[in-house]
C-alpha positions as CSV (number, residue, x, y, z in Angstrom):
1,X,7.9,-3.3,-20.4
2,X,4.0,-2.6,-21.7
3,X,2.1,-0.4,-19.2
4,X,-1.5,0.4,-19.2
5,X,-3.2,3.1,-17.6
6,X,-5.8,2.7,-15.2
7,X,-8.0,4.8,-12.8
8,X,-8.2,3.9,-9.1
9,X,-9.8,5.6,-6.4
10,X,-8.1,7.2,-3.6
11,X,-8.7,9.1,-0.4
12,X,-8.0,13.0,-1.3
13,X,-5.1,13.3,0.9
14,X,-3.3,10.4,-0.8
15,X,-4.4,12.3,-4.2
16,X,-2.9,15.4,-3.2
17,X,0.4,14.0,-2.0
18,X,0.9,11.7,-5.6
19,X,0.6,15.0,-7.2
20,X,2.6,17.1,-5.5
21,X,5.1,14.5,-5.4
22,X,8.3,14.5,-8.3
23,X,8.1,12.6,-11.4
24,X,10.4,10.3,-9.8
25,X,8.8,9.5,-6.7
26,X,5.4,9.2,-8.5
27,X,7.0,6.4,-10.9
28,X,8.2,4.7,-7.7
29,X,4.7,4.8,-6.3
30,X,3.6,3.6,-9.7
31,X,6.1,0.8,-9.5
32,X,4.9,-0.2,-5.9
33,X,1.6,0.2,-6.4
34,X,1.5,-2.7,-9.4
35,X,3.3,-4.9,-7.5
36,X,0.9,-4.9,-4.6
37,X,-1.8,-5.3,-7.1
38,X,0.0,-8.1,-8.6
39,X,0.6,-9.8,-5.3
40,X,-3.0,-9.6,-4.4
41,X,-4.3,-10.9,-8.0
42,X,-2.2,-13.5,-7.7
43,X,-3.1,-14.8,-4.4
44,X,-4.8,-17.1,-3.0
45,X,-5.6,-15.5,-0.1
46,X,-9.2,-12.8,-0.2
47,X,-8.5,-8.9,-0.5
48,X,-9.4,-8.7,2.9
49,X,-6.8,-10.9,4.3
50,X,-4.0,-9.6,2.3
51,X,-4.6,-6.4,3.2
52,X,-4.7,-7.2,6.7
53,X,-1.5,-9.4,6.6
54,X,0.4,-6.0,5.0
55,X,-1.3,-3.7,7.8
56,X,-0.2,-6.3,10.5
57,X,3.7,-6.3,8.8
58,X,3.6,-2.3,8.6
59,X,2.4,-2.4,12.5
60,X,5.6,-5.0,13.8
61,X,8.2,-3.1,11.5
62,X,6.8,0.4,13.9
63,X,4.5,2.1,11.3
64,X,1.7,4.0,13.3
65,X,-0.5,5.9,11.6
66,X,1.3,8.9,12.8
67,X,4.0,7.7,11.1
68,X,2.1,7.1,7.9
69,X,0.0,10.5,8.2
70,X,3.7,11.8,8.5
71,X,5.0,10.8,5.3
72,X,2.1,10.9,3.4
73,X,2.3,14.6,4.5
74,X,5.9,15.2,3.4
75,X,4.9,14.5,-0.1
């Protein structure tokens, strides 16, 4: 599969955590991270909307931002 490299902007903490993370757990975040961006090209529905339709998933599956502060830590 042809990959292209592109720059996004990130909150600092998220930076810090994709580099400290392995090689393999930064191609998986790679990985997820283009299909989300896929998804949301694709759709039909504004930014805004998706994004709030992924937030409201996370929230009824038990993510809290504790949670997600939490793991984002561990990387």
């Amino acid at each position: 599969m042809a990959v292209e490299e592109i720059t996004i902007r990130v909150d600092p903490e998220v930076a810090q955590a994709y580099r400290a993370a392995s090689e393999e757990d930064r191609r998986k975040l790679e990985l997820l991270i283009s299909l989300r961006l896929k998804d949301a090209t694709r759709s039909r529905q504004s930014l805004e909307a998706l994004m709030n339709e992924i937030s409201r998933n996370a929230q009824e599956r038990g993510l809290t931002p504790e949670i997600l502060e939490d793991i984002l830590g561990d990387q």
